[in-house]
C-alpha positions in Angstrom: -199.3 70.0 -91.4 -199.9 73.8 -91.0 -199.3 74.8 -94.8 -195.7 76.9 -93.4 -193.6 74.9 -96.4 -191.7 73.1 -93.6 -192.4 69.2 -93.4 -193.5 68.4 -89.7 -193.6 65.0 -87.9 -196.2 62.8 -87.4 -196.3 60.1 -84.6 -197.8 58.6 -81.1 -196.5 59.0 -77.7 -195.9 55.8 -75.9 -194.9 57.5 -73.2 -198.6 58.5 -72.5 -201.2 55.8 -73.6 -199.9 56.6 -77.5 -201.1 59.9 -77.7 -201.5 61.3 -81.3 -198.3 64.3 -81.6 -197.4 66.5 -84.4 -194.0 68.2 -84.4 -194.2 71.3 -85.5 -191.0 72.1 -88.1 -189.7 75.8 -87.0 -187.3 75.7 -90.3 -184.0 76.9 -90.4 -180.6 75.0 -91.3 -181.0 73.4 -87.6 -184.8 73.4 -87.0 -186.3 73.2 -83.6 -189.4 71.2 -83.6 -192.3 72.0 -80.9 -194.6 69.0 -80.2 -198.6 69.7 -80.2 -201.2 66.9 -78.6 -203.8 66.3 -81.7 -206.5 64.8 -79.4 -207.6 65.2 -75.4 -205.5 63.1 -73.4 -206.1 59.5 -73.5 -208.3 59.7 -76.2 -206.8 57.7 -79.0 -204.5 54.8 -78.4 -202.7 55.2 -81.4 -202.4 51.5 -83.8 -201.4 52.9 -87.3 -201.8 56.5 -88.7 -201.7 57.6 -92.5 -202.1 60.9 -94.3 -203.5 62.1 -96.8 -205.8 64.9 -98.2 -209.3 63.3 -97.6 -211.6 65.6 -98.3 -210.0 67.8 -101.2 -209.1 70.8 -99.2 -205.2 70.3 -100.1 -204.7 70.2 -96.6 -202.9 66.8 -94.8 -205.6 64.8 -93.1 -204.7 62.1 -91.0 -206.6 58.7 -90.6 -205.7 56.3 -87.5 -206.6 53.1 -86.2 -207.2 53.0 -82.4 -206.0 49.7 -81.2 -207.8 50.2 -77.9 -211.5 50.9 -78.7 -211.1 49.2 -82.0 -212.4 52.3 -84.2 -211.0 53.5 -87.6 -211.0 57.5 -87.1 -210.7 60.1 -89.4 -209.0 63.4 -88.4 -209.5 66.7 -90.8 -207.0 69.7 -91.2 -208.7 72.7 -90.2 -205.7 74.6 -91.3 -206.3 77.6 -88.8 -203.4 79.0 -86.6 -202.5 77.3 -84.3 -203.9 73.9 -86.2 -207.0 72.8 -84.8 -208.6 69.1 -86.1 -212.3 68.1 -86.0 -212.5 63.9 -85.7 -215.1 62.2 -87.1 -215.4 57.6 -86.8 -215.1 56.2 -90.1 -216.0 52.6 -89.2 -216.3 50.3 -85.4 -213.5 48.0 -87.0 -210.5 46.0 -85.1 -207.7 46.3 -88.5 -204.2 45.4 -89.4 -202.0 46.8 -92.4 -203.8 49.9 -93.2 -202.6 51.4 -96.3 -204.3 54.7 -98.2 -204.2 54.7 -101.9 -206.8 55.8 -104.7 -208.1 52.4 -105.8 -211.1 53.4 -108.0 -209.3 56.8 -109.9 -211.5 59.2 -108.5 -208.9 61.7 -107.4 -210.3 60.9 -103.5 -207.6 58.5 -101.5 -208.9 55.2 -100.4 -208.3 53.0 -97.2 -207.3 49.1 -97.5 -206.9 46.7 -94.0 -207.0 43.4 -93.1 -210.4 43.3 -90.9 -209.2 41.2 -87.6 -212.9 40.1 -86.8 -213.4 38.5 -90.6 -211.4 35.5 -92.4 -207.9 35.3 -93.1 -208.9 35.6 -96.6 -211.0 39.1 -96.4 -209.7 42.3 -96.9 -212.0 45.4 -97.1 -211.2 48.1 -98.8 -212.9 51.7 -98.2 -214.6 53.9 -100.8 -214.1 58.0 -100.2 -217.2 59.5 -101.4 -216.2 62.6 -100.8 -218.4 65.1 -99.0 -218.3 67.1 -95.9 -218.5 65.4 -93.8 -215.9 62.7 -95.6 -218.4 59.5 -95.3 -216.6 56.0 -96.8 -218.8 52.8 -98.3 -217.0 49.6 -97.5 -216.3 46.9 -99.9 -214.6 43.9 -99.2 -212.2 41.7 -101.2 -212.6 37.7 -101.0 -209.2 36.3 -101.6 -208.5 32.7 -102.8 -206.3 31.4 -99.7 -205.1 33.4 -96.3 -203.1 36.0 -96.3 -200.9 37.8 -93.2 -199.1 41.1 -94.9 -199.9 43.4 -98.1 -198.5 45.7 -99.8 -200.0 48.6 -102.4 -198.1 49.4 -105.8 -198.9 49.5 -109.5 -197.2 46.6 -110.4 -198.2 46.4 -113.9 -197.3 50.1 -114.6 -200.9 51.1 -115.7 -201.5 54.0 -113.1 -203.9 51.7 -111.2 -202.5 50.4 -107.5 -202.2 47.0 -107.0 -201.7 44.9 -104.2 -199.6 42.3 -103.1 -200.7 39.9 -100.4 -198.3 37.3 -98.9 -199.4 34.1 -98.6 -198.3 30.8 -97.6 -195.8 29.6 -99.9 -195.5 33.3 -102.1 -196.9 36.3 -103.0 -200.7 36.9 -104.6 -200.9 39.9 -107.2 -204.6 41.1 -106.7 -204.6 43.2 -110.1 -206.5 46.3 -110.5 -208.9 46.2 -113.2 -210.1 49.7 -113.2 -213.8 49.0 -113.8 -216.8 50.3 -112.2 -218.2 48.7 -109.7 -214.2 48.2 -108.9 -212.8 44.3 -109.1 -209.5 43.1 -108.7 -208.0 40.0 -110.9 -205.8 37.1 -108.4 -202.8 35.5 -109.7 -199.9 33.8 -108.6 -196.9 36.7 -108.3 -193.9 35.4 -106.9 -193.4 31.4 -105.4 -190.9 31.2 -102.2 -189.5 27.7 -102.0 -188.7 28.0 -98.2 -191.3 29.6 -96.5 -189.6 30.1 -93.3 -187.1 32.7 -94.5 -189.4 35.3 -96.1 -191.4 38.4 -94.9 -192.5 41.0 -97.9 -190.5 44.2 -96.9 -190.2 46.0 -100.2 -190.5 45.5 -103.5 -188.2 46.8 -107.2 -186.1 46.0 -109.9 -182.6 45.3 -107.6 -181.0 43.8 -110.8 -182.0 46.4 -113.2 -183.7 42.6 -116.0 -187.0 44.7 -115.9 -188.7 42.0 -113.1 -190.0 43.2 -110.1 -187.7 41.4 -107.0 -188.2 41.4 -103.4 -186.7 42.5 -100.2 -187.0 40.8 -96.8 -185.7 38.8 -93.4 -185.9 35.3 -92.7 -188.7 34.6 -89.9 -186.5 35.7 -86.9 -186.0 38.9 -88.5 -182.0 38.5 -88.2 -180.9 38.4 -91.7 -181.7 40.3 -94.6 -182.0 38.4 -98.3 -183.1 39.6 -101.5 -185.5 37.3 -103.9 -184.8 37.6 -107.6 -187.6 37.2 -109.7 -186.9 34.4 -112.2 -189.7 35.6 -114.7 -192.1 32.9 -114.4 -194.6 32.8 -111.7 -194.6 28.7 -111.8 -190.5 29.0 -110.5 -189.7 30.0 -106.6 -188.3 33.3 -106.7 -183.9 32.8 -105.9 -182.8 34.1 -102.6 -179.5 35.9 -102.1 -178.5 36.5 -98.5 -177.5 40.5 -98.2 -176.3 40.1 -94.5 -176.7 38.0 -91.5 -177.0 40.9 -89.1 -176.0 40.7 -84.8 -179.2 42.4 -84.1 -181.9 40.6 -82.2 -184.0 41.9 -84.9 -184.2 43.5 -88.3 -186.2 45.9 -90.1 -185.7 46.8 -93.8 -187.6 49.7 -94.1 -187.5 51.0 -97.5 -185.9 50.6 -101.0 -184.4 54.0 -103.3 -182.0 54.9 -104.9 -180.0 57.3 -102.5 -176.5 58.0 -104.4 -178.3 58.0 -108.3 -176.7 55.4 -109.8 -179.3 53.7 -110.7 -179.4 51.1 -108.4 -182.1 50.8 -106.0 -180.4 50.8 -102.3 -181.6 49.8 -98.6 -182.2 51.6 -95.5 -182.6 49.5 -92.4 -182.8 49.9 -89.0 -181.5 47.0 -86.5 -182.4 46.5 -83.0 -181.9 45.1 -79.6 -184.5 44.8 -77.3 -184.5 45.5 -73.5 -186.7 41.9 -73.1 -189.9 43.8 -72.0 -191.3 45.4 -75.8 -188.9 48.1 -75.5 -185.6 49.1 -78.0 -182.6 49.3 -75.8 -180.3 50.2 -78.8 -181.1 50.7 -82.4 -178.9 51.8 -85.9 -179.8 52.6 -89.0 -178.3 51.6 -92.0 -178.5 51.7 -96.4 -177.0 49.3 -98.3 -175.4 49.7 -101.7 -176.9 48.2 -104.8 -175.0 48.6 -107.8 -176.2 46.1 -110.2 -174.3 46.0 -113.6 -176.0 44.5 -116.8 -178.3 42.5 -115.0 -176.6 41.2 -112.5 -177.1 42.8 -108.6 -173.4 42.5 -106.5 -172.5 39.7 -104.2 -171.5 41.5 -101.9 -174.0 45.1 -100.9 -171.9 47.8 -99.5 -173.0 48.9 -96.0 -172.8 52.1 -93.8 -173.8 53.0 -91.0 
């Protein structure tokens, strides 16, 4: 966040009205990290926050959604020492899911939420035009049945991202067509026979056939199962259960390959909860993939 060459941390404080904090990395082999308030107290109550460099200064900027005043703000690296932020309101808009990615090429990242206050079948998607300061044109996406979760990748490997919304009964691939004005192609991507054991998580090759998987827990968020991708888009993807867990609830977070063999692994983290929104105890954990001609193991390794 301050240019120093040491990656800092990003996050809100619950602990007063979710504050936006940066923790300041102070390098070393066993860095000390010094917190620093982004905004007057109580000024942001802190939703979602993403980074990115906004405006083109190759400087991190960070956008959040304020789930208290319902306001989308925008808040630019001033790279001076110590790091000071000027804020500007990109939009008066209650949102879900928001993801940054540059949509239309132009070298400028994009935002993409699900707007609460329109139909379940709306997304919008936000244009950086660049400029100083950064102003944004919305655009909204009309979707052919509701959706409740999206995710942003180039699915079909052409340097365009994609998105994936879930939708009753599967997943929709919303295909980027790189045109101008922008426009995005629906079509079926994955079919889930039983809809009550799926929530889109992650999404790779666990099986090393060249199809795209997925990675998720069953509705109560207790068990994790992988969905292998049958090649045909008219065929419910096939679930494999990785592991019924003891936590109340769990949280694959991200898929990678973290020993290089090839195989795409899983960190998770699982929780118990102290009944009142809090987590009483968590762990993390990965899981070892090490799928051999085709085939991903019965059996994932796990470590704590």
């Amino acid at each position: 966040m301050n240019g120093d060459g040491y990656p800092d941390v990003l996050t809100d404080d619950p602990n007063h009205h979710g504050d936006l904090i940066w923790y300041e990395n102070g390098g070393g082999l066993h860095p000390q990290f010094t917190p620093h308030r982004l905004d007057s107290p109580s000024t942001i109550t802190v939703l979602t926050i993403r980074v990115a460099d906004f405006n083109g200064d190759h400087r991190p900027d960070i956008v959040v959604a304020d789930g208290e005043k319902i306001t989308l703000y925008l808040i630019q690296n001033c790279m001076s020492n110590p790091v000071q932020y000027t804020m500007q309101v990109v939009d008066y808009a209650r949102n879900l899911g928001l993801q940054v990615a540059d949509f239309n090429g132009d070298g400028r990242p994009d935002l993409l939420f699900w707007p609460i206050d329109a139909a379940a079948n709306e997304i919008d998607w936000y244009e950086n035009l660049g400029g100083d300061p950064v102003s944004f044109r919305r655009n909204r996406i009309f979707l052919e049945e509701a959706g409740y979760a999206m995710k942003v990748m180039d699915v079909d490997k052409d340097g365009r991202p994609d998105i994936l919304v879930r939708v009753s009964g599967g997943l929709r691939l919303l295909r980027n067509n790189g045109d101008n004005p922008l426009t995005f192609t629906e079509s079926v991507f994955a079919s889930i026979a039983d809809d009550s054991v799926f929530s889109i998580n992650d999404v790779g090759d666990l099986n090393l056939d060249g199809k795209l998987d997925l990675i998720g827990t069953n509705t109560g968020g207790t068990s994790i199962y992988w969905y292998e991708n049958p090649g045909d888009p008219t065929i419910p993807f096939i679930p494999h259960l990785i592991q019924k867990t003891s936590f109340e609830y769990v949280y694959p977070l991200a898929l990678s390959d973290l020993n290089g063999d090839g195989g795409l692994d899983l960190v998770a983290i699982g929780m118990w909860s102290d009944g009142m929104f809090r987590d009483a105890y968590s762990a993390m954990y990965w899981y070892e993939n090490s799928p051999r001609n085709g085939v991903a193991p019965r059996a994932w390794a796990l470590y704590e």
